[in-house]
DRENBAPA-236782 format. One record per residue: x, y, z of N, C-alpha, C, CB in turn. Coordinates in nm, 3 decimals, always signed. Atoms other than C-alpha are relative to their C-alpha. Glycine has a CB too. Example, Ala and Ser with C-alpha at 12.3 -4.5 7.8 and 13.67 -1.06 7.14 Angstrom:
<zatis>
[zati [+0.089, -0.119, +0.000], [+1.230, -0.450, +0.780], [+0.090, +0.120, +0.000], [-0.099, +0.003, +0.125]]
[zati [-0.082, -0.119, -0.006], [+1.367, -0.106, +0.714], [-0.077, +0.109, +0.073], [+0.041, +0.046, -0.142]]
</zatis>
This chain:
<zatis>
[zati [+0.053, +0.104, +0.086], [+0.686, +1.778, +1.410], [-0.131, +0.047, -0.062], [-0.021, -0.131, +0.080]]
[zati [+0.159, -0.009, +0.086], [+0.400, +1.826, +1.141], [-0.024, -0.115, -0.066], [-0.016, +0.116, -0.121]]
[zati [+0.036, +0.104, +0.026], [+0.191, +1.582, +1.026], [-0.041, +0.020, -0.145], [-0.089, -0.046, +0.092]]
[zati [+0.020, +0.006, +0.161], [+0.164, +1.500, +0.627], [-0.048, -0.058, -0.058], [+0.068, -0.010, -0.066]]
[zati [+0.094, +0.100, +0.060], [-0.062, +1.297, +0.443], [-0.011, -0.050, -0.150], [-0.118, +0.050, +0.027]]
[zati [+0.074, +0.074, +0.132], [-0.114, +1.136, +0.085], [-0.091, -0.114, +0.003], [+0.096, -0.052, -0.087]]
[zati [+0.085, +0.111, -0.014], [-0.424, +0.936, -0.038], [+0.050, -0.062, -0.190], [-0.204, +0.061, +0.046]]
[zati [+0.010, +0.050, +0.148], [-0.374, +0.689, -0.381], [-0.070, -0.053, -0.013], [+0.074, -0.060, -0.060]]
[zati [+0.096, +0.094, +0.035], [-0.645, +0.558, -0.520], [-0.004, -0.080, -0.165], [-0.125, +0.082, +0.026]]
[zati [+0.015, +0.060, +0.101], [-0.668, +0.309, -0.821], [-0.042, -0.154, -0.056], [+0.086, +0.029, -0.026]]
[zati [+0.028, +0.114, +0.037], [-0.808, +0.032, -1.013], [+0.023, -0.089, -0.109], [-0.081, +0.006, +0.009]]
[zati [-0.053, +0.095, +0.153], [-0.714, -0.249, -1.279], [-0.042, -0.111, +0.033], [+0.170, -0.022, -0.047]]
[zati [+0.037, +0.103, +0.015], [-0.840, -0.544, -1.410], [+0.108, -0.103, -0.033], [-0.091, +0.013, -0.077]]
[zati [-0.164, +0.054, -0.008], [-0.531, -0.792, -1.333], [-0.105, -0.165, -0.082], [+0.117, -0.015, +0.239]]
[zati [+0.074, +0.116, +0.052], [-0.615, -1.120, -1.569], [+0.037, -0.149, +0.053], [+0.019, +0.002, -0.146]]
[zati [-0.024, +0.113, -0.129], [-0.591, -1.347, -1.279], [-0.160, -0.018, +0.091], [+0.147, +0.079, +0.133]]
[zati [+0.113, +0.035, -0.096], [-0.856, -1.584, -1.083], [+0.023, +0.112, +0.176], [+0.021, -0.210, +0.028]]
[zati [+0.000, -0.067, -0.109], [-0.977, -1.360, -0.764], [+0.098, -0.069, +0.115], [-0.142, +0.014, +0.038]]
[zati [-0.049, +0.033, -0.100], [-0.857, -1.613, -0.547], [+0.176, -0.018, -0.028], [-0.083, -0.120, +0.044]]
[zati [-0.138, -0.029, -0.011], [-0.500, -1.580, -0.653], [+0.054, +0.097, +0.056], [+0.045, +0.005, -0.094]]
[zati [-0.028, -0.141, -0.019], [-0.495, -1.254, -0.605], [+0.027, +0.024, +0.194], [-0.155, +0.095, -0.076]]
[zati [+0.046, -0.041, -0.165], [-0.654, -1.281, -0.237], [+0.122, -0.054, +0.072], [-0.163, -0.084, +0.069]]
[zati [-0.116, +0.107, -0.105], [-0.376, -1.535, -0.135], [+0.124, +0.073, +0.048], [+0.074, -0.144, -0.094]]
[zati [-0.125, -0.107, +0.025], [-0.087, -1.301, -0.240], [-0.040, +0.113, +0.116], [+0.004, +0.078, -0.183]]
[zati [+0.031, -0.117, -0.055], [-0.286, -0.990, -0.074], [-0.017, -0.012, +0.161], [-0.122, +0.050, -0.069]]
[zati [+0.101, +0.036, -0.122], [-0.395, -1.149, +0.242], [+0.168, -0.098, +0.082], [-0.201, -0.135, -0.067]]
[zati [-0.235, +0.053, -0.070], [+0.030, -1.295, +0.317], [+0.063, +0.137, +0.044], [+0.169, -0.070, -0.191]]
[zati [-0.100, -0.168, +0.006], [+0.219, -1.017, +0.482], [+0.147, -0.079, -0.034], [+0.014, +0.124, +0.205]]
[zati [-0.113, +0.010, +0.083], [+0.500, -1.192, +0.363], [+0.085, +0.041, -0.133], [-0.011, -0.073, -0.008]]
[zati [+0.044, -0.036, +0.142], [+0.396, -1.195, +0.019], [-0.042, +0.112, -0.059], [-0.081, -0.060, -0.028]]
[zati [-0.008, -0.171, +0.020], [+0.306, -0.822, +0.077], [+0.105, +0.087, +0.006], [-0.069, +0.062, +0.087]]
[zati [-0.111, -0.100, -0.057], [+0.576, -0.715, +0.193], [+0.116, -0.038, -0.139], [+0.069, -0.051, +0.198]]
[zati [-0.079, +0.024, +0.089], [+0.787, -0.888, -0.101], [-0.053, +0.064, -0.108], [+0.025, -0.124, -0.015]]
[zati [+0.055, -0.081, +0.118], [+0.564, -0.690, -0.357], [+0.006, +0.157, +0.010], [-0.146, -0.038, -0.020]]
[zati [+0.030, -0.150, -0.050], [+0.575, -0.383, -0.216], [+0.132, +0.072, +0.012], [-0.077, +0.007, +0.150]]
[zati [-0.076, -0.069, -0.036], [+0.826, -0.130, -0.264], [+0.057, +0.057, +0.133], [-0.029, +0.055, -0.054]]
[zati [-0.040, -0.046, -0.078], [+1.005, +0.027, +0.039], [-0.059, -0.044, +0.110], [+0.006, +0.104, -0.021]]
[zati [+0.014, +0.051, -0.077], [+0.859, -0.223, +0.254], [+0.080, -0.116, +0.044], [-0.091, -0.006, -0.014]]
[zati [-0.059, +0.085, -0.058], [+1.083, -0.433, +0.464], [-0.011, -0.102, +0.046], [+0.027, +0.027, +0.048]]
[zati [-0.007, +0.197, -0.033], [+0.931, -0.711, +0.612], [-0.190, +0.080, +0.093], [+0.230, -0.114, +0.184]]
[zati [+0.094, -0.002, -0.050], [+0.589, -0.721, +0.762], [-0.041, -0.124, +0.128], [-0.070, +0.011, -0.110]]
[zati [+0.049, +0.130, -0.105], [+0.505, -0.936, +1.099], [-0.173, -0.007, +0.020], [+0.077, +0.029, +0.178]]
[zati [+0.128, -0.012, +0.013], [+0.164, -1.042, +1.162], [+0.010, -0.096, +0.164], [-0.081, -0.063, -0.168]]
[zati [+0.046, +0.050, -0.115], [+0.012, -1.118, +1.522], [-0.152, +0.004, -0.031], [+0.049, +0.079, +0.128]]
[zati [+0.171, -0.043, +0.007], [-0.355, -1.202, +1.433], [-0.041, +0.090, -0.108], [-0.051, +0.080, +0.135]]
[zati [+0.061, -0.121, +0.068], [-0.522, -0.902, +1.268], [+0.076, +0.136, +0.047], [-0.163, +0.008, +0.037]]
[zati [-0.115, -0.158, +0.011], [-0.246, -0.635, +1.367], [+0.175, -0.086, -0.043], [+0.015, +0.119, +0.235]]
[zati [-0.070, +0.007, +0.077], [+0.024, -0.641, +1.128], [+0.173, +0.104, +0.056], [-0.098, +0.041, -0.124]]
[zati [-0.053, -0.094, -0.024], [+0.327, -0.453, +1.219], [+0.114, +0.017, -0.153], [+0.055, -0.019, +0.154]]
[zati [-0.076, -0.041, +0.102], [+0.520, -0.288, +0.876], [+0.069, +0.074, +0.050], [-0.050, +0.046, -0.101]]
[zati [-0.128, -0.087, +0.021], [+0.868, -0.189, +0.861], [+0.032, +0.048, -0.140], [+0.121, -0.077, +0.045]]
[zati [-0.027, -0.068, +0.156], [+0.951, +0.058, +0.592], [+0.134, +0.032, +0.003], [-0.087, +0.145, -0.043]]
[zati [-0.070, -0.083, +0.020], [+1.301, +0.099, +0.450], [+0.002, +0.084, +0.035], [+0.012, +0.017, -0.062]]
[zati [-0.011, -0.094, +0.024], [+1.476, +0.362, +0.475], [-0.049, +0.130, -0.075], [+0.055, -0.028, -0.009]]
[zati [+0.063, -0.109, +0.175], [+1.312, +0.685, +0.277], [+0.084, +0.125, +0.050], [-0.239, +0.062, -0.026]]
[zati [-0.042, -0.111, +0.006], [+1.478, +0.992, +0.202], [+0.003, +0.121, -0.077], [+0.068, -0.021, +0.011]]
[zati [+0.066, -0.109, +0.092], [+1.329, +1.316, +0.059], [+0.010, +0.158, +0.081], [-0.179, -0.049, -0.029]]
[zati [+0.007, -0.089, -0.073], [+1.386, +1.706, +0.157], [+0.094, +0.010, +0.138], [-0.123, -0.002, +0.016]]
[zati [-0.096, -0.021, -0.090], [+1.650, +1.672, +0.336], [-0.031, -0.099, +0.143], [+0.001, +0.162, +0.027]]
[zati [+0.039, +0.117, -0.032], [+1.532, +1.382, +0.568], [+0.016, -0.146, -0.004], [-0.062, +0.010, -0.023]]
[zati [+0.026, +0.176, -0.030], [+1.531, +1.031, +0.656], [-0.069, -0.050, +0.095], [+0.112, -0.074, +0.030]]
[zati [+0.089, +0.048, -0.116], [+1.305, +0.797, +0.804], [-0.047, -0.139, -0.051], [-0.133, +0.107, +0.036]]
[zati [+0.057, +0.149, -0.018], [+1.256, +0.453, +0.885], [-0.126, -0.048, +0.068], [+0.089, -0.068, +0.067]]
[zati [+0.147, -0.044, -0.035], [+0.883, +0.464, +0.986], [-0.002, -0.224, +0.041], [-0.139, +0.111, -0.194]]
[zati [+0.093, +0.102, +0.016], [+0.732, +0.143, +1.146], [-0.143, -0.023, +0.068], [+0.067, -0.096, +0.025]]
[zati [+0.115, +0.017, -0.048], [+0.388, +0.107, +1.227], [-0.130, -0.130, -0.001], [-0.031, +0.099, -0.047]]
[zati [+0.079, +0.162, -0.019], [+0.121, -0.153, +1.323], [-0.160, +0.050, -0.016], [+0.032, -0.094, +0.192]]
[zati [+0.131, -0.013, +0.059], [-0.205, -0.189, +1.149], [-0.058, -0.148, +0.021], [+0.006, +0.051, -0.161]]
[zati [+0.111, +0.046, -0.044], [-0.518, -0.334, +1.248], [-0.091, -0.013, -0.142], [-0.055, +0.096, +0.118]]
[zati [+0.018, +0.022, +0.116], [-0.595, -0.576, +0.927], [-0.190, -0.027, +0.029], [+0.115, -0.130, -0.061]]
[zati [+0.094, +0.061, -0.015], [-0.986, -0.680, +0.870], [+0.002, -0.044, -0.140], [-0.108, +0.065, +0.060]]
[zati [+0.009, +0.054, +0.130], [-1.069, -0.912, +0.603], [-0.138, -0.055, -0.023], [+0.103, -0.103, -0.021]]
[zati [+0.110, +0.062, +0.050], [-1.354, -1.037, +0.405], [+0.026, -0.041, -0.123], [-0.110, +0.074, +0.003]]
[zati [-0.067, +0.110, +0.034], [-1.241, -1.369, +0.284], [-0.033, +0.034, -0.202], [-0.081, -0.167, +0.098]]
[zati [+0.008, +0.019, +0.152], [-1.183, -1.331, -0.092], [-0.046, +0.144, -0.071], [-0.115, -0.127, -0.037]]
[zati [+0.027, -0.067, +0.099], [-1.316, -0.976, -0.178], [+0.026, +0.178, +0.080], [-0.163, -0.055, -0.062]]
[zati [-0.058, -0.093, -0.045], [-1.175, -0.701, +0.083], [+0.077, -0.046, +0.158], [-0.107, +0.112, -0.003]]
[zati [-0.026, -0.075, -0.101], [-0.960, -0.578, +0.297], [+0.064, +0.123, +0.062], [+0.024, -0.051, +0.032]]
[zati [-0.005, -0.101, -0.117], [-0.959, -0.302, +0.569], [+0.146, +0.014, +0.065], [-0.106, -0.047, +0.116]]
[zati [-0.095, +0.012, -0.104], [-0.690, -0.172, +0.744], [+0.042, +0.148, +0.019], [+0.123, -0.103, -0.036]]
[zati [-0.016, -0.076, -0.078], [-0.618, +0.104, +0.990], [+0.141, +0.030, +0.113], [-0.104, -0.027, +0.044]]
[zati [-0.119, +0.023, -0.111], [-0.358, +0.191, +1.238], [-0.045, -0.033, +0.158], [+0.090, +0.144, +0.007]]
[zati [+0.067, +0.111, -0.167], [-0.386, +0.011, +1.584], [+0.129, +0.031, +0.054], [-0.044, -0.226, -0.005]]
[zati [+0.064, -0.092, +0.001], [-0.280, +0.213, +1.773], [-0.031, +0.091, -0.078], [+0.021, +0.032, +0.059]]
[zati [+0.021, -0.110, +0.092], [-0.421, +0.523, +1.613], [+0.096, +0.094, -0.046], [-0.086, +0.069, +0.044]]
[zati [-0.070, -0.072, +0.018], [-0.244, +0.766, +1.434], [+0.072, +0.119, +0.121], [-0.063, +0.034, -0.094]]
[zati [+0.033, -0.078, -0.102], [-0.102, +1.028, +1.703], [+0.100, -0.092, +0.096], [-0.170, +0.016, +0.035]]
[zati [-0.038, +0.058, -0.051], [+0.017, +0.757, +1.906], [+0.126, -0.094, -0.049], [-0.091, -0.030, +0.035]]
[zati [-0.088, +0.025, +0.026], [+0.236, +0.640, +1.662], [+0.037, +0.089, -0.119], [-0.001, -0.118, -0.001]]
[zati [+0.001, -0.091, +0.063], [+0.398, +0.827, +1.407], [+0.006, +0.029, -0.139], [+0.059, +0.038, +0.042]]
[zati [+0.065, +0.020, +0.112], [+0.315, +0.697, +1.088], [-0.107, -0.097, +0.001], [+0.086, -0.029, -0.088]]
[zati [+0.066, +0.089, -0.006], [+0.051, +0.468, +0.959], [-0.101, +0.032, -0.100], [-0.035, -0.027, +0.121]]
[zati [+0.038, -0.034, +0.147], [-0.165, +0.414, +0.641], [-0.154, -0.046, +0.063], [+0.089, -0.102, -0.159]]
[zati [+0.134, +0.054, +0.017], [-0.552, +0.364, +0.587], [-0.050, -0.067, -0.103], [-0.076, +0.081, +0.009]]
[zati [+0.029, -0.010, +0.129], [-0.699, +0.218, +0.341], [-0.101, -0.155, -0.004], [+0.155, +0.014, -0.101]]
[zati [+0.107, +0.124, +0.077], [-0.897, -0.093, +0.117], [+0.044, -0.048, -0.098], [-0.133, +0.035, -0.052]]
[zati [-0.046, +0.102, +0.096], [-0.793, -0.354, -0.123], [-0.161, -0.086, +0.003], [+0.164, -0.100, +0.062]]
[zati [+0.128, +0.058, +0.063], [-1.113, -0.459, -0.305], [-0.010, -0.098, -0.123], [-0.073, +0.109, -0.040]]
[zati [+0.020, +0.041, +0.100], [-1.171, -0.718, -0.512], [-0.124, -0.107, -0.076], [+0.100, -0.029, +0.002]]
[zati [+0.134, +0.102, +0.054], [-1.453, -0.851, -0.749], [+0.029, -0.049, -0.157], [-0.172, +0.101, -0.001]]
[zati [-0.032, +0.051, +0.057], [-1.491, -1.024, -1.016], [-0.046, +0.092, -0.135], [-0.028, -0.119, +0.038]]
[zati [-0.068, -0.099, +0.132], [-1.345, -0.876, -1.403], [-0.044, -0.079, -0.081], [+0.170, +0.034, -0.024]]
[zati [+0.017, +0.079, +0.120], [-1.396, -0.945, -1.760], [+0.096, -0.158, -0.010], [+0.045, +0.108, -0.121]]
[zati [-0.085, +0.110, +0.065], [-1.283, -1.276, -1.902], [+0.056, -0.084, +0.113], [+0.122, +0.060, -0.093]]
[zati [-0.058, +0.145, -0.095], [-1.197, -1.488, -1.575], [+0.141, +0.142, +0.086], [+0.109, -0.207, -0.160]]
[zati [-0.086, -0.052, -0.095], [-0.993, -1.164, -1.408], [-0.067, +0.089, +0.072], [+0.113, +0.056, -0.051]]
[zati [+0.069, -0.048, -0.114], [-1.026, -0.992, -1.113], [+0.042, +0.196, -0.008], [+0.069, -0.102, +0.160]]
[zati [-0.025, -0.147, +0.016], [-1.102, -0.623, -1.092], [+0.095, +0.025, +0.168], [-0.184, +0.104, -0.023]]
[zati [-0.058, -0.027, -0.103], [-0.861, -0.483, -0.827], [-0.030, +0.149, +0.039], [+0.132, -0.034, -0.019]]
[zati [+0.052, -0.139, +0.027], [-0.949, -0.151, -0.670], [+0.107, +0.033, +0.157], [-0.221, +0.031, -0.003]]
[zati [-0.084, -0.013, -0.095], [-0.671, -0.011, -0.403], [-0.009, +0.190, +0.052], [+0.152, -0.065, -0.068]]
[zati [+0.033, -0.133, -0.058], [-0.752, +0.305, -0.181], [+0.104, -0.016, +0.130], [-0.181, +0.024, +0.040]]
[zati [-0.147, +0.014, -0.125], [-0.438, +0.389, +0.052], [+0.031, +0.164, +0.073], [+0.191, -0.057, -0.110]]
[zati [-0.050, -0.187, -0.005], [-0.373, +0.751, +0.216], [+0.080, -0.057, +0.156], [-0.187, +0.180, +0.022]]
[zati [-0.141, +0.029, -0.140], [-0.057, +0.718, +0.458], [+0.024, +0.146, +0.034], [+0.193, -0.085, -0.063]]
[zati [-0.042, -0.145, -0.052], [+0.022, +0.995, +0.692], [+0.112, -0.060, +0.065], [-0.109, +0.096, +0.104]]
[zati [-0.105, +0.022, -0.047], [+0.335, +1.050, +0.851], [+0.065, +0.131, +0.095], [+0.072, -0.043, -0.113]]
[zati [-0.020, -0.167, -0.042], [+0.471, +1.318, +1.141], [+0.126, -0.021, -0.053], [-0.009, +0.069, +0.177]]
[zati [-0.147, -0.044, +0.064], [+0.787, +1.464, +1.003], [+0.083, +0.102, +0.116], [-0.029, +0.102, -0.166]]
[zati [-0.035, -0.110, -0.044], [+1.048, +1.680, +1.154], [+0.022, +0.093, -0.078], [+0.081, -0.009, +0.062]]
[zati [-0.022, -0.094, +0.103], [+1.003, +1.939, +0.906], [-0.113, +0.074, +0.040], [+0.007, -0.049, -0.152]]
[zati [+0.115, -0.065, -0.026], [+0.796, +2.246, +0.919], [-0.151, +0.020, -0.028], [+0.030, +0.067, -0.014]]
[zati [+0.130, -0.010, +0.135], [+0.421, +2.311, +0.807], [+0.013, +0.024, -0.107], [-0.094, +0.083, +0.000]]
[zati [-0.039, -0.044, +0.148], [+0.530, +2.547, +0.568], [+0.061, -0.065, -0.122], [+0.075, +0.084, +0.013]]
[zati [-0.124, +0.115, +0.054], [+0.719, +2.222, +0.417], [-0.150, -0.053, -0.132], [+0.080, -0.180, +0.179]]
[zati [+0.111, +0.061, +0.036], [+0.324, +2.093, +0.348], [+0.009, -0.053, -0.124], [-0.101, +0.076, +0.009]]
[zati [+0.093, +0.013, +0.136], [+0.240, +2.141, -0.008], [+0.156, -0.096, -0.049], [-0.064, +0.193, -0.115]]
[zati [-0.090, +0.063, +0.041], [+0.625, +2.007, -0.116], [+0.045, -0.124, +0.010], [+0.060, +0.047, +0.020]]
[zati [-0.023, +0.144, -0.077], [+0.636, +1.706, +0.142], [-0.123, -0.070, -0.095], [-0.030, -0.003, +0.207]]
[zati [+0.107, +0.112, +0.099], [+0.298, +1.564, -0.025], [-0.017, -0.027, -0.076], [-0.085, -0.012, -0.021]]
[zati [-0.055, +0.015, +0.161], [+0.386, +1.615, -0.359], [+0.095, -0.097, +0.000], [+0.070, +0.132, -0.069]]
[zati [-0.051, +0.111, +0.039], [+0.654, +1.397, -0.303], [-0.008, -0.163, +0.096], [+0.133, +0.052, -0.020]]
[zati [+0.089, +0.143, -0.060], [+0.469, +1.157, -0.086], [-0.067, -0.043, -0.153], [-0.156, +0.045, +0.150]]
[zati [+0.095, +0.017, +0.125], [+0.225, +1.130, -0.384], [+0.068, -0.042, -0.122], [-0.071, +0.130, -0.034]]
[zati [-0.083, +0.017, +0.106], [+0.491, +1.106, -0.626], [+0.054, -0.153, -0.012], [+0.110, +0.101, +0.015]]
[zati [-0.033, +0.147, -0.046], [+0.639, +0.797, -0.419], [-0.119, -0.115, +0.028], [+0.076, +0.016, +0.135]]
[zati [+0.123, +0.089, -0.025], [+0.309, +0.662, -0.376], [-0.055, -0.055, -0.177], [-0.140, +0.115, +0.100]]
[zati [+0.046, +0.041, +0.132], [+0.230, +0.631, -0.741], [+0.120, -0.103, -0.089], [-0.032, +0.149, -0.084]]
[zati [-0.080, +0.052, +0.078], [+0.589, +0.506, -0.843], [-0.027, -0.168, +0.114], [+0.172, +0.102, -0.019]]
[zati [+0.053, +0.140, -0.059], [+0.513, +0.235, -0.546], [-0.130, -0.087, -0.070], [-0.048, +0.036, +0.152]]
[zati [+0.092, +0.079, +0.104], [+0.213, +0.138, -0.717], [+0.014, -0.073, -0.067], [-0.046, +0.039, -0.068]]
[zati [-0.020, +0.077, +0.153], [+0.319, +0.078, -1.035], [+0.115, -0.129, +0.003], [+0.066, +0.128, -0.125]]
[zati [-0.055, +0.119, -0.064], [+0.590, -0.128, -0.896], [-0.012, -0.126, +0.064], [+0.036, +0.026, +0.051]]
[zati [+0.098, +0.091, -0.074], [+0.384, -0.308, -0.674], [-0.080, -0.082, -0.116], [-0.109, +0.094, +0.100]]
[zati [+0.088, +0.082, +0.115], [+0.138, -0.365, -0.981], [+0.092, -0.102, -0.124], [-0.089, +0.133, -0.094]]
[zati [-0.067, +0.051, +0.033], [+0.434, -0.509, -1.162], [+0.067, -0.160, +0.040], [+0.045, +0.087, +0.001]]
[zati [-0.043, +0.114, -0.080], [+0.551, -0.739, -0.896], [-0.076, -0.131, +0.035], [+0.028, +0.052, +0.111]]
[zati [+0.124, +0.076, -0.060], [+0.208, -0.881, -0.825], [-0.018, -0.070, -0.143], [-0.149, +0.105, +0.069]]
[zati [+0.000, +0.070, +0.127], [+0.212, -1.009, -1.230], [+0.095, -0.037, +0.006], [-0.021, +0.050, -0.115]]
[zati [-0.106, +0.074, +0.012], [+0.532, -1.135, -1.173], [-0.032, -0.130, +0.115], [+0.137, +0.098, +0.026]]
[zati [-0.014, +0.121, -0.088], [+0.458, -1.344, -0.865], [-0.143, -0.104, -0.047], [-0.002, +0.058, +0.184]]
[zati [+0.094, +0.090, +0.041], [+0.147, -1.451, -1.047], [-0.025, -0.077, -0.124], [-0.087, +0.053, +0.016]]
[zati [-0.028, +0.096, +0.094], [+0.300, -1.613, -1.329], [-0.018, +0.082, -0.135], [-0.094, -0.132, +0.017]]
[zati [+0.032, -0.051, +0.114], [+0.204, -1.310, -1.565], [+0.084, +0.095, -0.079], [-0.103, +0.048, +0.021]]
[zati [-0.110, -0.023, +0.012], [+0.420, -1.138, -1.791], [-0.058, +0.183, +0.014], [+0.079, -0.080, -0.140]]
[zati [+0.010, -0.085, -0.003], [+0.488, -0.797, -1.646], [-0.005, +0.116, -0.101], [+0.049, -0.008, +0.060]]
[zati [+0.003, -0.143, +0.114], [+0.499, -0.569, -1.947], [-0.140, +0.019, -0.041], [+0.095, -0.021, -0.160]]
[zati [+0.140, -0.055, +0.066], [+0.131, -0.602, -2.012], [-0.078, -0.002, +0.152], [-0.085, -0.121, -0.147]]
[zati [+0.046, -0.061, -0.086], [+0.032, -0.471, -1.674], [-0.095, +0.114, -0.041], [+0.098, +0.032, +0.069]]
[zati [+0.126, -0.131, +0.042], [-0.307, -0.227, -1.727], [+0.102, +0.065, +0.060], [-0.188, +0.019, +0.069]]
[zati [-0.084, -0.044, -0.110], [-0.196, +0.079, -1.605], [-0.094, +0.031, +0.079], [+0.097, +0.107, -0.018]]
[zati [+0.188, -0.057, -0.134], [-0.437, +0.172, -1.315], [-0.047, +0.135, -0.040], [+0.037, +0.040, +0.228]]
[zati [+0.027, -0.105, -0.012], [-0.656, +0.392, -1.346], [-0.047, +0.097, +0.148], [-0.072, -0.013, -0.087]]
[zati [+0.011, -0.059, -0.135], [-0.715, +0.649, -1.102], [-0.119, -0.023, +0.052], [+0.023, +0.135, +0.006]]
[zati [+0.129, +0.030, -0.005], [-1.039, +0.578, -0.911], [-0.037, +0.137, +0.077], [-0.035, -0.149, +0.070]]
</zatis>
């Protein structure tokens, strides 16, 4: 097993009140229905446990689920880590969902995510496996950023596109 990593980072000004945004972001229901190749999300408290679809890349498959340790600060971030730590389980993402307030009555969104994952594939696999981590991480995005104007009443085709932060 080697361990593989991608980080995505990006931001857009979605033309939605903050607190819409937070309601959607802060549901693992409602996350989990926006979110590509995510299956269903349970929530005990502040650890979350995500099931991911199926994925299959490089000759591989893997149904990854891992439990993250959410923190929030009501209306303008949140935190989240793996609980247990990486190591102990064998995927699990890091990251921040930030949000303040945007031109014209919308909310700037700013999303920092780097998911690792052990694989049964070799090191030498590295540079190819994260390329298409990274690849799937950006088409999740944009998907995600699509879904999140759809559940918020807005019409998806005029989605910013994020920029990279």
């Amino acid at each position: 097993m080697a361990s593989f990593s991608s980080r995505n980072r990006s931001t857009a000004v979605v033309p939605a009140p903050r607190d819409a945004i937070w309601k959607v972001l802060s549901d693992p229901g409602a996350l989990a229905d926006l979110t590509p190749l995510v299956k269903a999300i349970s929530a005990d408290g502040d650890l979350w446990c995500w099931q991911l679809n199926g994925i299959s890349a490089l000759g591989v498959s893997v149904a990854p689920a891992f439990t993250e340790r959410m923190a929030f600060v009501d209306g303008e971030r949140i935190d989240f880590e793996p609980d247990p730590p990486f190591g102990e389980q064998r995927a699990g993402a890091t990251g921040t969902y930030l949000l303040s307030d945007g031109p014209d009555g919308g909310t700037q969104l700013a999303i920092d995510i780097t998911i690792t994952a052990e694989l049964p594939l070799p090191r030498a696999a590295k540079r190819a496996v994260e390329k298409v981590m990274a690849t799937t991480m950006e088409k999740t995005g944009n998907r995600f950023a699509r879904n999140l104007y759809e559940r918020l009443g807005l019409d998806p085709k005029f989605v910013a596109s994020p920029e990279p932060a």
